[in-house]
C-alpha positions as CSV (number, residue, x, y, z in Angstrom):
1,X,-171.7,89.0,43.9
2,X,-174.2,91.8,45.4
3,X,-171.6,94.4,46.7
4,X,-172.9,93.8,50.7
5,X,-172.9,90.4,50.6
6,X,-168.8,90.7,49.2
7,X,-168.5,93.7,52.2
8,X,-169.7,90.9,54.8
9,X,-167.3,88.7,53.5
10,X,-164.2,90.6,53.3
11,X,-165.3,91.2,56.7
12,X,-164.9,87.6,57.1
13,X,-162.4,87.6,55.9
14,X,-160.6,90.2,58.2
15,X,-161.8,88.2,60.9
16,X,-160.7,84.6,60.2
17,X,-157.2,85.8,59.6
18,X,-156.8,87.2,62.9
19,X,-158.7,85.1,64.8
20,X,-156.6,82.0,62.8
21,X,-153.2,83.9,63.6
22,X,-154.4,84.4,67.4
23,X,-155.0,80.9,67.5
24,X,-151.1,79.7,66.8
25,X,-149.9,82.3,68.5
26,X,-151.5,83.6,71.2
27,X,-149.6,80.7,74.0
28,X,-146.5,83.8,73.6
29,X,-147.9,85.3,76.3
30,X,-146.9,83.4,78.7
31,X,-143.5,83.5,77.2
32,X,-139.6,84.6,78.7
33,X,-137.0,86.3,76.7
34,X,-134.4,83.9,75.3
35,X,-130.4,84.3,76.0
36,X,-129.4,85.5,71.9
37,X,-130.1,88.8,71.4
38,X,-132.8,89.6,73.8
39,X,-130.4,90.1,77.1
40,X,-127.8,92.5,75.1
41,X,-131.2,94.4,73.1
42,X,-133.7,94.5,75.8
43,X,-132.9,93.2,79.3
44,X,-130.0,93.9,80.6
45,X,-129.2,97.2,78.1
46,X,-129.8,100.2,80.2
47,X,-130.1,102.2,77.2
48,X,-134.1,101.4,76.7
49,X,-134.8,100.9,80.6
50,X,-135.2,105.0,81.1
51,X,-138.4,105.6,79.2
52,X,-138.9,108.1,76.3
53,X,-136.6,111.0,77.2
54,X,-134.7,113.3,75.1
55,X,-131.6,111.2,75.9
56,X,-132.7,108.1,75.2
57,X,-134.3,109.4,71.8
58,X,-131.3,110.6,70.9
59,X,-129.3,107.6,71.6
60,X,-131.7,105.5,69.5
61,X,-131.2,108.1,66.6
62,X,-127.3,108.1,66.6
63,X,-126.2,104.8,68.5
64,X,-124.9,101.6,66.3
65,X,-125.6,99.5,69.2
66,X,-125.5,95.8,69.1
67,X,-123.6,96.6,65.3
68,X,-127.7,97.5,64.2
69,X,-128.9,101.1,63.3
70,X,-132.3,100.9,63.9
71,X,-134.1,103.5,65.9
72,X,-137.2,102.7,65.6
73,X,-137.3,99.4,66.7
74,X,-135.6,101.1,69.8
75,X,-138.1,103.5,70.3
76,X,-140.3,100.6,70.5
77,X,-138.6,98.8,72.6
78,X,-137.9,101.8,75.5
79,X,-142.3,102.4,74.7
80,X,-142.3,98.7,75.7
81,X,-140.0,98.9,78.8
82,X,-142.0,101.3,80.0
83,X,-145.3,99.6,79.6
84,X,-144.2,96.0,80.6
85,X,-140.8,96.1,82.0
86,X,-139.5,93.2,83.0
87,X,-142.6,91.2,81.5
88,X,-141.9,89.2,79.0
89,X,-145.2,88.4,77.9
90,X,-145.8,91.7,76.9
91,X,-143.7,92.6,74.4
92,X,-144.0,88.8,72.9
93,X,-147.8,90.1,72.3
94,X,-146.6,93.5,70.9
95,X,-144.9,91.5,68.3
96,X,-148.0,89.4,67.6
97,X,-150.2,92.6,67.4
98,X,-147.5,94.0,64.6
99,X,-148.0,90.7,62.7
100,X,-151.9,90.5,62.8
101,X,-151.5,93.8,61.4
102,X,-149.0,93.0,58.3
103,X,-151.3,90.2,57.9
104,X,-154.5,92.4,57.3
105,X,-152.2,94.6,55.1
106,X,-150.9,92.6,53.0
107,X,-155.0,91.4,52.4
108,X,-155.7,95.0,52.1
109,X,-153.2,95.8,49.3
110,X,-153.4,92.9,47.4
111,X,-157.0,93.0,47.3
112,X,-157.1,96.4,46.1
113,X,-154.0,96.2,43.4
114,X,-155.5,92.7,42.4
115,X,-159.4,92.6,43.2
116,X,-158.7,89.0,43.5
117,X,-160.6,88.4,46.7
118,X,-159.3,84.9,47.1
119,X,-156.2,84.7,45.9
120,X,-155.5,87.9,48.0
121,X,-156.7,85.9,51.7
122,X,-154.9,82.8,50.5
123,X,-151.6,84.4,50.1
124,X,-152.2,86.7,53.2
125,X,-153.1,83.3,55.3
126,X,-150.0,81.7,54.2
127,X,-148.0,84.7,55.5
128,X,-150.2,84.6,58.8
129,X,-149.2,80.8,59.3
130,X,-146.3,79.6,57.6
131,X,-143.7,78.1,60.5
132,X,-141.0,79.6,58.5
133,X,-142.4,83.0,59.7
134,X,-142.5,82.4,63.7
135,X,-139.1,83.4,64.6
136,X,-139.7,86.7,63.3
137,X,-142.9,86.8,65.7
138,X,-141.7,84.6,68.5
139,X,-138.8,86.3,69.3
140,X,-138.7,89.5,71.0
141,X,-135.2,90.9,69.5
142,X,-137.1,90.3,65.8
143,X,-139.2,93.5,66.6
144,X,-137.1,95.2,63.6
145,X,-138.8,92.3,61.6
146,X,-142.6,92.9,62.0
147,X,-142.2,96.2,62.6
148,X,-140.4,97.2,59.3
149,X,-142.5,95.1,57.3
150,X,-145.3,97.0,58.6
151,X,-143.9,100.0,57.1
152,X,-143.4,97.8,54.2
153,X,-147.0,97.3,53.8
154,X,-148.1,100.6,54.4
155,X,-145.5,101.5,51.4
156,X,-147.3,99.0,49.2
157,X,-150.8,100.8,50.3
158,X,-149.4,103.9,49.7
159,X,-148.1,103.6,46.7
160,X,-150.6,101.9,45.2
161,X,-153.5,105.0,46.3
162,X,-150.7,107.5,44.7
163,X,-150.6,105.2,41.4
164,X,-154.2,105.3,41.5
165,X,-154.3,109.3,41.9
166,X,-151.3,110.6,41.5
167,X,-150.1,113.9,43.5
168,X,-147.2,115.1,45.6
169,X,-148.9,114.8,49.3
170,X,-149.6,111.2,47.9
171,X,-145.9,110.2,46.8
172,X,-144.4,112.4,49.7
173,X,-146.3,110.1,52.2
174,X,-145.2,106.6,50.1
175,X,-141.5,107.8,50.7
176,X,-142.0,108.7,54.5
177,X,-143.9,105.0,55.1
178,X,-140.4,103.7,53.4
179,X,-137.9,105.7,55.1
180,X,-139.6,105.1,58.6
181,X,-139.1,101.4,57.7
182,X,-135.5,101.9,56.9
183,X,-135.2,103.5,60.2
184,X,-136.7,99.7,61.4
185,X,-134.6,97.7,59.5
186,X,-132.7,98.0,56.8
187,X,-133.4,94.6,54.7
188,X,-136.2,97.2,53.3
189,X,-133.8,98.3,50.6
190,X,-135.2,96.2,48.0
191,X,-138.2,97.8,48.1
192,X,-137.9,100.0,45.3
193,X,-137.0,96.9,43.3
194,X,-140.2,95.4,44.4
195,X,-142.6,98.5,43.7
196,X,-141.2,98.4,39.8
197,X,-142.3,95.1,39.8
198,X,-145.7,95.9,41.0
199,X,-145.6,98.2,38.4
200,X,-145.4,95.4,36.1
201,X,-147.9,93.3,37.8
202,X,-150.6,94.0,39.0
203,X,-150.8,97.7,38.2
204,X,-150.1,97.2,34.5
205,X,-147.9,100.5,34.5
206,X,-145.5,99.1,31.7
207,X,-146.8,100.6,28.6
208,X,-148.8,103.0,29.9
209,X,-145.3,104.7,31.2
210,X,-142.0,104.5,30.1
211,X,-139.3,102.5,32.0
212,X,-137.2,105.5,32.1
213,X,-140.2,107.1,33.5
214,X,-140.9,104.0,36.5
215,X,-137.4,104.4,37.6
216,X,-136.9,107.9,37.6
217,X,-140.1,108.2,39.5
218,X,-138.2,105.9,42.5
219,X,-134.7,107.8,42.6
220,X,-135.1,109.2,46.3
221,X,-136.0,105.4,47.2
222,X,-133.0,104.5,45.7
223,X,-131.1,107.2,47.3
224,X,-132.6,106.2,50.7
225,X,-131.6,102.7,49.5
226,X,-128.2,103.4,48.8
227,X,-127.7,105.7,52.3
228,X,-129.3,103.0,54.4
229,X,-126.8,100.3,52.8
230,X,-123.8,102.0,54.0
231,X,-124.8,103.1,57.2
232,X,-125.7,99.4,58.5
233,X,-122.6,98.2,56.7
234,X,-120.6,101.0,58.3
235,X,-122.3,100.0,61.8
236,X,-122.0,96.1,61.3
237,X,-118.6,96.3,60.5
238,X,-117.6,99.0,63.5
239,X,-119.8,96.3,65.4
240,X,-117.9,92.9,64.2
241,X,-120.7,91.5,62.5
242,X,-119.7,91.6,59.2
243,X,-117.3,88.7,58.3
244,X,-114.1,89.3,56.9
245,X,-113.2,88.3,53.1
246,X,-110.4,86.3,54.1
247,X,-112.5,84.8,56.7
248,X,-114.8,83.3,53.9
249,X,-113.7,83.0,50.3
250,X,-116.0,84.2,47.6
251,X,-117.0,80.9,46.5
252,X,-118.3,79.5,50.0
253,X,-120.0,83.3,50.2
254,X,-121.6,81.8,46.4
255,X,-122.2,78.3,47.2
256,X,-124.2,79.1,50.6
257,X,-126.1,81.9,48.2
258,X,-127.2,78.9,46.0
259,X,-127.7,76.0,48.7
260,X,-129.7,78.6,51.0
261,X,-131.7,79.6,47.8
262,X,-132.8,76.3,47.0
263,X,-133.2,75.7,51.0
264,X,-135.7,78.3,51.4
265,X,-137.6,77.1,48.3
266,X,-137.8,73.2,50.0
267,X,-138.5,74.8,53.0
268,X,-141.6,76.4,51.9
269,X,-143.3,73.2,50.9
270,X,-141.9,71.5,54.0
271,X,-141.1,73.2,56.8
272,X,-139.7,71.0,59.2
273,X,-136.4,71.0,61.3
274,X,-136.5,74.8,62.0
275,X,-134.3,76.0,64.2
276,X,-132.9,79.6,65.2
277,X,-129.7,78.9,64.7
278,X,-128.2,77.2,61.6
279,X,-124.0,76.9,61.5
280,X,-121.9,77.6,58.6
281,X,-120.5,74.2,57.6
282,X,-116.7,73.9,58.4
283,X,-117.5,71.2,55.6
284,X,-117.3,72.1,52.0
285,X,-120.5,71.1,50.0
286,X,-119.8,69.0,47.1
287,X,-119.5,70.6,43.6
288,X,-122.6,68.6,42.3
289,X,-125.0,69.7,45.1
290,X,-124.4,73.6,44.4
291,X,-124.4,73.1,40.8
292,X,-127.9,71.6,40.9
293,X,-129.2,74.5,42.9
294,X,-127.6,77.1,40.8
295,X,-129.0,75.0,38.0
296,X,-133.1,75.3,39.5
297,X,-132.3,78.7,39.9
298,X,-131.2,79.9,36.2
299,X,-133.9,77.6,35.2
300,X,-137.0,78.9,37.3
301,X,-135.5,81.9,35.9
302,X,-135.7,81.2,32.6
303,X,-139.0,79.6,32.6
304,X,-140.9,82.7,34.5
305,X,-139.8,85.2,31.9
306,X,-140.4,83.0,29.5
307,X,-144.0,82.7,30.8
308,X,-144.2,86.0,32.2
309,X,-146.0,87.9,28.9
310,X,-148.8,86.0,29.9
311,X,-148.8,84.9,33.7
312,X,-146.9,88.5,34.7
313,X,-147.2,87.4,38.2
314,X,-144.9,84.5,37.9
315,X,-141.7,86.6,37.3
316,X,-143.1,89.2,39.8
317,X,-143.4,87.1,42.6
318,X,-139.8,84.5,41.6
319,X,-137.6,88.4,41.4
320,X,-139.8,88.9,44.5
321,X,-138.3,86.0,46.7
322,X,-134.6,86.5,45.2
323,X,-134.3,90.0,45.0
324,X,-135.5,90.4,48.4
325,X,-133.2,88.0,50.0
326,X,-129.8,89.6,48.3
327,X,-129.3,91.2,51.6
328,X,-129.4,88.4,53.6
329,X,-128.5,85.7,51.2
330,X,-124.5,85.6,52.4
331,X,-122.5,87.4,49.9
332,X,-122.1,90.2,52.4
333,X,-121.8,87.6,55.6
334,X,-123.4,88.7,58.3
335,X,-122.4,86.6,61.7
336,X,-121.9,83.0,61.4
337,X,-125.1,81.8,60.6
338,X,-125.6,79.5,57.0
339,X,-129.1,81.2,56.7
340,X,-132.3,82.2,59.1
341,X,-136.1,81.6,59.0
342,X,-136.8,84.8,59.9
343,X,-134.8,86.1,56.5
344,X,-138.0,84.6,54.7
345,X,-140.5,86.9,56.3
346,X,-141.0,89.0,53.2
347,X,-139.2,87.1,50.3
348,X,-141.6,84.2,51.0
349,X,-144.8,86.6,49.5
350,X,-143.6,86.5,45.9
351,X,-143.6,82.4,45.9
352,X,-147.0,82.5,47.9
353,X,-148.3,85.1,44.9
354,X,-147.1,82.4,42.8
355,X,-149.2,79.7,44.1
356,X,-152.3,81.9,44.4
357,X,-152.8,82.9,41.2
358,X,-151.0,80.2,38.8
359,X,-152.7,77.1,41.0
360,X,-156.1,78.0,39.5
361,X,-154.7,78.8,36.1
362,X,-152.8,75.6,35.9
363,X,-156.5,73.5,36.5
364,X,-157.9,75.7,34.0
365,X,-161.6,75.0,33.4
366,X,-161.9,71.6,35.5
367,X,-165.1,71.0,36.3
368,X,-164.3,69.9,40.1
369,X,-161.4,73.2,40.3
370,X,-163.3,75.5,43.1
371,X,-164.0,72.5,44.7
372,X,-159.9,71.3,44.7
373,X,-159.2,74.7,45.1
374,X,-161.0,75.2,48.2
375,X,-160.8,72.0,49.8
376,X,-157.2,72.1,49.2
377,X,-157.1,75.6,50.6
378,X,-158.6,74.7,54.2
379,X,-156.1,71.3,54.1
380,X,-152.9,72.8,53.5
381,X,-153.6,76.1,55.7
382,X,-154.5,74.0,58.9
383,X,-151.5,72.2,58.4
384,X,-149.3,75.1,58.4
385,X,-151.3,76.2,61.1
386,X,-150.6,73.5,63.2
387,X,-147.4,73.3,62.5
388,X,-146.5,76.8,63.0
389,X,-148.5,76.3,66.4
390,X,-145.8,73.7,67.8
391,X,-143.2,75.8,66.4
392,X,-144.3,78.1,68.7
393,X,-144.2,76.3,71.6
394,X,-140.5,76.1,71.3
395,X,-139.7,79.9,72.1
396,X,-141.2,79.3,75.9
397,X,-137.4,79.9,77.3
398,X,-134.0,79.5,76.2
399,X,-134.0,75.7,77.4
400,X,-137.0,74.9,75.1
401,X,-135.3,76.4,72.2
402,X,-131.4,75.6,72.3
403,X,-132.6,72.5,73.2
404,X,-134.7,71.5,70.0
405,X,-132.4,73.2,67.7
406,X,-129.4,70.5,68.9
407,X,-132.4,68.3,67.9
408,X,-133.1,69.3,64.3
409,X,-128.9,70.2,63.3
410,X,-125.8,69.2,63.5
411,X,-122.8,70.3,65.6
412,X,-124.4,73.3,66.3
413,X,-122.1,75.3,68.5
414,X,-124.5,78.2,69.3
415,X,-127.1,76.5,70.7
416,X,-125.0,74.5,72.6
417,X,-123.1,77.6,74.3
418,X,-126.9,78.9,74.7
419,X,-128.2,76.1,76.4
420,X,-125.0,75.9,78.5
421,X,-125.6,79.6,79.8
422,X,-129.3,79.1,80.4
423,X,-128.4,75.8,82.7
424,X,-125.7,78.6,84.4
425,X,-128.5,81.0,85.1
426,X,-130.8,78.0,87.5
427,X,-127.8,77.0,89.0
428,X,-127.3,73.9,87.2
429,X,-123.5,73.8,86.7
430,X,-123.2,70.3,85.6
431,X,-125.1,70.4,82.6
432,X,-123.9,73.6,81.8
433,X,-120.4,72.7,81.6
434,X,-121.3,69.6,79.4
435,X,-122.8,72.3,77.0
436,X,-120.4,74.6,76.5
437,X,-117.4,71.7,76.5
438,X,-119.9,70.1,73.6
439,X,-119.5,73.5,71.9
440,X,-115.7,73.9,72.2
441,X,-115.7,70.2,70.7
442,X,-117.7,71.4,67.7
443,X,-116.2,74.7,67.6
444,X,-112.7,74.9,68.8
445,X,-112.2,78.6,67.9
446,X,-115.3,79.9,70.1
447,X,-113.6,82.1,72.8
448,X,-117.4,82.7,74.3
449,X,-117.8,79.7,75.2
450,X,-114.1,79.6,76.9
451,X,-115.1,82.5,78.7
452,X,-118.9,81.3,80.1
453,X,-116.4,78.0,80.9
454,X,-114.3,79.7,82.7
455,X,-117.1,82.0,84.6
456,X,-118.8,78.3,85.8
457,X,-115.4,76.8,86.9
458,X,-115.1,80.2,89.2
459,X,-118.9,79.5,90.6
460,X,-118.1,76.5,91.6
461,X,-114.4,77.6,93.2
462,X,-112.4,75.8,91.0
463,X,-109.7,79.2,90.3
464,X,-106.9,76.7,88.1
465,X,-109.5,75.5,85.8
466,X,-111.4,79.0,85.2
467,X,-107.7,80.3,84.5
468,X,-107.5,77.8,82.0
469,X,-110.3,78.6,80.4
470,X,-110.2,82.3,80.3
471,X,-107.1,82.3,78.9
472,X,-108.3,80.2,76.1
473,X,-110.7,82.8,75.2
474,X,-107.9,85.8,75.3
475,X,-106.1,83.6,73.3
476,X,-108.6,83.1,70.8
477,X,-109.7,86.7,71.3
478,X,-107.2,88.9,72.1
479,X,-109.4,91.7,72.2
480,X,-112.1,89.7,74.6
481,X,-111.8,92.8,77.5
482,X,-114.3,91.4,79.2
483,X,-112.7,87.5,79.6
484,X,-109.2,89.8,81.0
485,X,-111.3,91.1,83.5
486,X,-112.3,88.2,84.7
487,X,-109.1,86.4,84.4
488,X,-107.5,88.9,86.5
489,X,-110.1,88.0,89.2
490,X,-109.7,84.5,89.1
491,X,-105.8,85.5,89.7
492,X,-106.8,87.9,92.4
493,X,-108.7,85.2,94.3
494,X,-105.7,82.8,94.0
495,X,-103.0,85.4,95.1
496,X,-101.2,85.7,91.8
497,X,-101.3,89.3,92.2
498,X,-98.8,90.3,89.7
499,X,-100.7,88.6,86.8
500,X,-103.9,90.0,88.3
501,X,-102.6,93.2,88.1
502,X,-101.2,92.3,84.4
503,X,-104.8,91.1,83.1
504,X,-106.2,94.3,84.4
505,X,-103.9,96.0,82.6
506,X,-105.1,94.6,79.5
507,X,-108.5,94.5,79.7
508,X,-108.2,98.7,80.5
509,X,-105.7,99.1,77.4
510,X,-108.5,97.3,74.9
511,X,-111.4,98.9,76.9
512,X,-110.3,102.5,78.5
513,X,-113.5,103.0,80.2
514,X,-114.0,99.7,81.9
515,X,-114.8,100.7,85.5
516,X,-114.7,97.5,86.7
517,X,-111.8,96.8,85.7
518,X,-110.1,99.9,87.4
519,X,-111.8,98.9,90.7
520,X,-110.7,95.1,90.7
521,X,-107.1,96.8,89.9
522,X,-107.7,99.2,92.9
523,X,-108.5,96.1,95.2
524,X,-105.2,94.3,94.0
525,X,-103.0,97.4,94.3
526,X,-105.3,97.7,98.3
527,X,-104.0,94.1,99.1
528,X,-100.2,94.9,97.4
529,X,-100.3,97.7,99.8
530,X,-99.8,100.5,97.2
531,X,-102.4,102.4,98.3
532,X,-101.8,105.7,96.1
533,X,-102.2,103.7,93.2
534,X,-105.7,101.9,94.3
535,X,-107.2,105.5,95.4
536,X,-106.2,106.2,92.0
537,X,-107.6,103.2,90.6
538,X,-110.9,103.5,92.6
539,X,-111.3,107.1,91.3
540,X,-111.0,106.4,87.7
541,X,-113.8,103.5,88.2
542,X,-116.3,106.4,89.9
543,X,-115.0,108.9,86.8
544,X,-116.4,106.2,84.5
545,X,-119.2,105.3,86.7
546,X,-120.6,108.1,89.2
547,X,-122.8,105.3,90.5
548,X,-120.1,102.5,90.9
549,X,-120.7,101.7,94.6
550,X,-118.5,99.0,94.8
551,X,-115.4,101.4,93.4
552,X,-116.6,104.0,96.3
553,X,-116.5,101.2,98.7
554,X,-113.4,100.3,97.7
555,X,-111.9,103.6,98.3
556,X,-113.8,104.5,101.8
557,X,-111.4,100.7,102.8
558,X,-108.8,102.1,101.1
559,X,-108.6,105.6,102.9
560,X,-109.5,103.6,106.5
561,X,-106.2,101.6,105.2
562,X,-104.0,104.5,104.9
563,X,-105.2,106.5,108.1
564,X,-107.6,108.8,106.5
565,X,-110.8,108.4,108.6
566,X,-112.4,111.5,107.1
567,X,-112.3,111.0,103.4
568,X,-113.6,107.1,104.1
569,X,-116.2,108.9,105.9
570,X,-116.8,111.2,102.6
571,X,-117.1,107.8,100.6
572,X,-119.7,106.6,103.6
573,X,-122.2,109.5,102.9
574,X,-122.2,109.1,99.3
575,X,-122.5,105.9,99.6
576,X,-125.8,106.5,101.8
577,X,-128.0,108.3,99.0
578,X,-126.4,105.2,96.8
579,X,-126.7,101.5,98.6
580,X,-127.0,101.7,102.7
581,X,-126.1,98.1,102.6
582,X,-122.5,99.4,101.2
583,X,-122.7,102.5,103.0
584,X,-123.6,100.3,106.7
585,X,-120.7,97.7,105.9
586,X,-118.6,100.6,105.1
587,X,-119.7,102.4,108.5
588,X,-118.9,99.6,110.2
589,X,-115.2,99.4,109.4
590,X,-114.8,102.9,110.0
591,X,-116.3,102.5,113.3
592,X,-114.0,99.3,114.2
């Protein structure tokens, strides 16, 4: 092929894939943030809503917030705030923009590791448009997803210039690319696994080097490796995502390993019934169903290395897709979830490499092959295409999405709870209830729902049944600080002051620095007429929280209540610079 006429088509090339990935994706636009993940990581954390300053860089360098250590996906969520704010639209497009760009990578290194034009774009076009791969780009909080895998590519292309021509400016910059996608997200640990794989396919390095050599040469990614593996695990656990042992024996950890293995193989070839939220089964599997996918996966296993002196790719691209999901596969459980799409965003490469290059060995010399081939090609990708475009179309809002996933599973709690707090947030009480009461039913042991129960019985005034629920979710919890705060307000409105008082008490002994909780208690002690102890109360609240105006509001009523006009009138011109609304309501009782 003359070398312009193969430039114009990589150009094409470059062009159909993001025009293609545009095309399924582009309706995120107009899209909200949904209620897992995005409120506690975006919208409502105050952390990313002050822009880039040196405080909020160096809370995204040392926080473990949300049990994740990840600081630049927080960086780029502040950079976002800052851009779009409140927009959601905005940073869906961001995310769409980081996966046109690991599409074109991927093209890029392949191409150049391979010079297998074709095979390259096909595997890269399967990435583009698989449906498995739109929760990663449809959902905001999965920013650590595309934008770590970015850095993933740009490791690959790295690496495989600085195999080319070797140097130390060359391997310096592939093991920046890979810490800088550590600091992303950590499921890039296996990367050094996969870049001594590449070694053995495509870059042919095996036999030209020594295996001693290969791994020696990735020690500091394995060091980086190693570091970043304790740090999340340190931070998830601190965080309560990690799952106890006792919590899940070692053989449901095993048996979900296998099941999810064999899962994410079926759903590659037939991705239907997605959903962003798939339970652990309170059911055991049978013995016979986990066999047989432990039993496909020793004998894939055997078969590609038997195979693999020959077609290196296949056992390249199978250790691809299981080494890379070892982090996420469940022996380490990570919250309650059986498995995720979005753990497929890289693993899913290796089986696509598979496809490209052992479909048009296994027709061989067939007369009609490019013609199969091609046809085939254009078939199966505007099918995924089309699929992945409904998928889409699911994320719009939280209602969209709980809602189909209750479609495609089965006594799935989560969604249920989310749908039910969504329905809460229009107003729509009815249905909200029926939500989270469907989630208790399939989940008896989920104190959040209790607790978003208990918060709609107390918008709708119904104090005896919010009790109830809240104390269902202590119960369950008895470290829930949050559902004591509110059960001591649903006892404050009822005039059981002495259990208010009590739940207070609690909620300040599991959290120390929960203001609100100090200025509910200084309201109680207010109403109790022990007045020293609720300026005492109200002052703790504004130690914790300088800019608590209801705490200073408190205090000004407090002082009027106790004779001091001129300390209420201190709390009044505080309150000025502040809220005026608080400061005028204040003013007005001090002028009564």
């Amino acid at each position: 092929m003359p070398k312009q006429i193969k430039k114009s088509l990589v150009i094409s090339i470059y062009f159909i894939l993001a025009v293609s990935t545009l095309l399924v994706f582009w309706q995120v636009r107009n899209f909200d943030f949904v209620n897992y993940d995005d409120m506690e990581y975006i919208y409502q954390n105050p952390n990313i809503q002050t822009g880039i300053t040196g405080q909020s860089i160096k809370w995204a360098i040392t926080a473990g917030y949300a049990a994740n250590w990840h600081p630049l996906t927080w960086l780029s969520h502040i950079t976002d705030w800052r851009i779009f704010g409140k927009n959601a639209g905005g940073h869906h497009v961001v995310n769409l923009i980081f996966h046109i760009a690991n599409t074109l990578l991927l093209f890029i290194v392949l191409k150049q590791m391979t010079s297998a034009l074709w095979q390259s774009a096909f595997v890269a076009a399967l990435f583009a448009l698989h449906p498995m791969h739109v929760e990663s780009v449809a959902w905001v909080s999965e920013r650590k997803d595309v934008l770590s895998i970015f850095f993933w590519m740009l490791t690959m292309w790295t690496y495989q210039r600085y195999v080319k021509q070797p140097g130390v400016t060359r391997y310096i910059l592939v093991v920046l690319t890979f810490a800088l996608g550590l600091m992303a997200k950590p499921m890039l640990v296996t990367l050094p696994f996969v870049l001594l794989l590449l070694d053995y396919w495509p870059l042919e390095r095996f036999g030209r080097r020594t295996v001693f050599y290969l791994i020696r040469e990735k020690i500091p990614f394995f060091i980086l490796s190693a570091v970043s593996c304790v740090v999340t695990f340190l931070v998830q656990r601190k965080g309560g995502s990690v799952v106890h042992a006792y919590a899940l024996l070692l053989y449901d950890r095993f048996a979900n390993a296998f099941l999810s293995y064999a899962g994410y193989i079926a759903k590659m070839f037939c991705p239907w019934k997605l959903a962003i939220f798939y339970p652990l089964s309170s059911v055991r599997s049978p013995f016979w169903q986990i066999a047989a996918c432990a039993l496909l996966l020793f004998g894939i296993s055997f078969l590609v290395v038997r195979l693999g002196r020959n077609q290196r790719y296949l056992p390249v691209g199978w250790f691809w897709f299981l080494g890379t999901l070892v982090p996420v596969i469940g022996i380490v459980q990570v919250g309650q979830q059986a498995y995720a799409d979005r753990y497929t965003y890289i693993p899913y490469i290796g089986l696509f490499l598979m496809l490209a290059w052992g479909l048009p060995e296994l027709l061989g010399k067939w007369r009609y092959r490019k013609i199969a081939l091609g046809s085939s090609m254009i078939i199966v990708l505007t099918t995924l295409g089309i699929c992945a475009h409904q998928q889409v179309s699911f994320w719009k809002n939280s209602i969209t999405l709980f809602s189909h996933a209750i479609e495609v599973t089965q006594n799935n709690w989560l969604a249920h709870n989310n749908l039910g707090f969504a329905y809460s947030n229009l107003g729509r009480y009815t249905e909200s209830i029926d939500a989270y009461k469907q989630a208790i039913k399939f989940n008896p042991h989920y104190a959040e729902a209790y607790f978003n129960l208990g918060n709609d019985y107390a918008a709708l005034g119904l104090g005896a049944e919010s009790i109830d629920a809240y104390t269902q979710a202590v119960k369950i919890r008895p470290n829930y600080a949050q559902a004591y705060c509110n059960l001591g307000s649903a006892y404050t409105k009822l005039g059981r002051y002495t259990e208010a008082i009590e739940a207070y008490k609690q909620t300040i002994k599991i959290r120390p620095n929960y203001a609100e909780a100090y200025s509910n208690l200084g309201v109680v002690y207010e109403n109790l007429g022990r007045y020293s102890e609720a300026v005492d109360a109200c002052k703790q609240a504004i130690k914790i929280r300088p800019d608590y105006v209801e705490a200073y509001y408190n205090l000004g009523l407090t002082y009027l209540k106790i004779g001091d006009k001129n300390s209420a009138l201190a709390e009044y011109n505080i309150l000025k610079s502040l809220n005026p609304r608080f400061a005028n309501d204040l003013l007005y009782w001090i002028n009564k």
